[in-house]
Residue, then its C-alpha position, 0 to 999 in steps of 0.5 A: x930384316x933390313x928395318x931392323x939393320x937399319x934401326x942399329x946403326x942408328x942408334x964376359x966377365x969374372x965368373x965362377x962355376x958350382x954345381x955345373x951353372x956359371x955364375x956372371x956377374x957382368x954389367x951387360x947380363x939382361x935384367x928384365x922388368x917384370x911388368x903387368x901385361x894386357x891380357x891380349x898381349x899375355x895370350x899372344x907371348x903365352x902361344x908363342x912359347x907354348x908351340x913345339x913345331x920341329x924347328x927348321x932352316x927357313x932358306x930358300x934351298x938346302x944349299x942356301x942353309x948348309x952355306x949359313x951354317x958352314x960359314x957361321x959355324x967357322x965364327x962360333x968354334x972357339x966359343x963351341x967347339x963340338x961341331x953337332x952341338x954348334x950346328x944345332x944351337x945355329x940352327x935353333x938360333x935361326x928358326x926361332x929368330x925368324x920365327x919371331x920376325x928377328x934377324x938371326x945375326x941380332x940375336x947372335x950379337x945379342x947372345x954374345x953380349x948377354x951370356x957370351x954363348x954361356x949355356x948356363x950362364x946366371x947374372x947377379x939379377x938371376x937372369x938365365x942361359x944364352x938369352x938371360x931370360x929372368x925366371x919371372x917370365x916363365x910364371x907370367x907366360x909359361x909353365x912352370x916346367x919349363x927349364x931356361x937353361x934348355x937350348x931351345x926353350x931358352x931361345x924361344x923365350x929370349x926371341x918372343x921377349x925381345x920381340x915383344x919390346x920391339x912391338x913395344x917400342x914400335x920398331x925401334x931397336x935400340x930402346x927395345x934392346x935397353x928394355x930387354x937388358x934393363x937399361x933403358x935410356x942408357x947407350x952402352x948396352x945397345x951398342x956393345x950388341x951393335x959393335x959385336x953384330x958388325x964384328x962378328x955376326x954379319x950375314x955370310x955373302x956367298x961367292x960364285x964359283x969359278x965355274x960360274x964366272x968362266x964366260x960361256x961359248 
């Protein structure tokens, strides 16, 4: 987690709605390459999106999770407001980031930049949902069954891919990001997900209560 802060500070749009998708039309949607993979690589995403493990909190206490949800819940009212559906997006977005070796507050800067935490949100190029995951990467590592617009199916598929292009790319984030949008080499993209990180998604420090801090006798 801390590599990949490292690596960052290295380096939505006019929409209409029809039929109950929102169509985007942002230059900032993702736009995945549809690229031939190795057969070892195919088989290592194909068991990544095909797990149906419950998804949980990994925290080290049940007081360590209620706080990161409390405290990132307050941050992503205005853009969901029902309370049991952004608490169950937060904790889809933490499970499924952890799972795939990502710091969740990336992928929720990632997710802002990308559908603006748009359920159905579709780009120009056809990508789909919170992650804008393009329809090509269920035919190439799924089934066909699977729906993108599915909260944690949608999640599962941004997390495997984007950490798919940091394997790639051997750690470095800001060309893994340029992948995952489909603008490699070019600046914009890698920074709106870093200015929207260090705006909006930092990592929740909690505070000792009074009690605490009030010396012993």
């Amino acid at each position: 987690m801390c590599l990949i802060k490292q690596l960052i500070n290295n380096a939505s749009a006019l929409a209409f709605v029809t039929a109950g998708v929102s169509f985007s039309p942002a230059a900032v949607a993702g736009a995945q390459t549809d690229s031939a993979l190795s057969a070892s690589v195919r088989a290592v995403m194909q068991r990544a999106v095909a797990d149906q493990a419950a998804p949980k909190l990994a925290f080290t206490s049940q007081q360590e999770a209620q706080f990161w949800l409390s405290e990132m819940s307050v941050r992503l009212e205005k853009k969901i407001p029902d309370e049991e559906s952004r608490r169950e997006f937060l904790s889809t977005v933490h499970y499924e980031a952890v799972r795939a070796g990502l710091d969740p507050h990336l992928v929720l800067s990632l997710i802002e930049v990308e559908s603006g935490f748009n359920k159905y949100a579709v780009s120009r190029m056809g990508a789909r949902g919170y992650m804008q995951v393009m329809p090509f990467w269920v035919k190439s590592i799924g089934t066909g069954e699977q729906n993108l617009f599915h909260l944690r199916i949608n999640l599962r598929y941004g997390c495997t891919i984007l950490r798919h292009y940091l394997d790639m790319e051997k750690g470095n984030l800001y060309r893994a990001l340029g992948r995952y949008n489909g603008s490699l080499g070019q600046a914009e993209y890698p920074n709106l997900v870093k200015a929207a990180w260090h705006k909006h998604w930092t990592a929740p420090i909690p505070t000792l209560s009074k009690s605490k801090l009030a010396p012993t006798s």
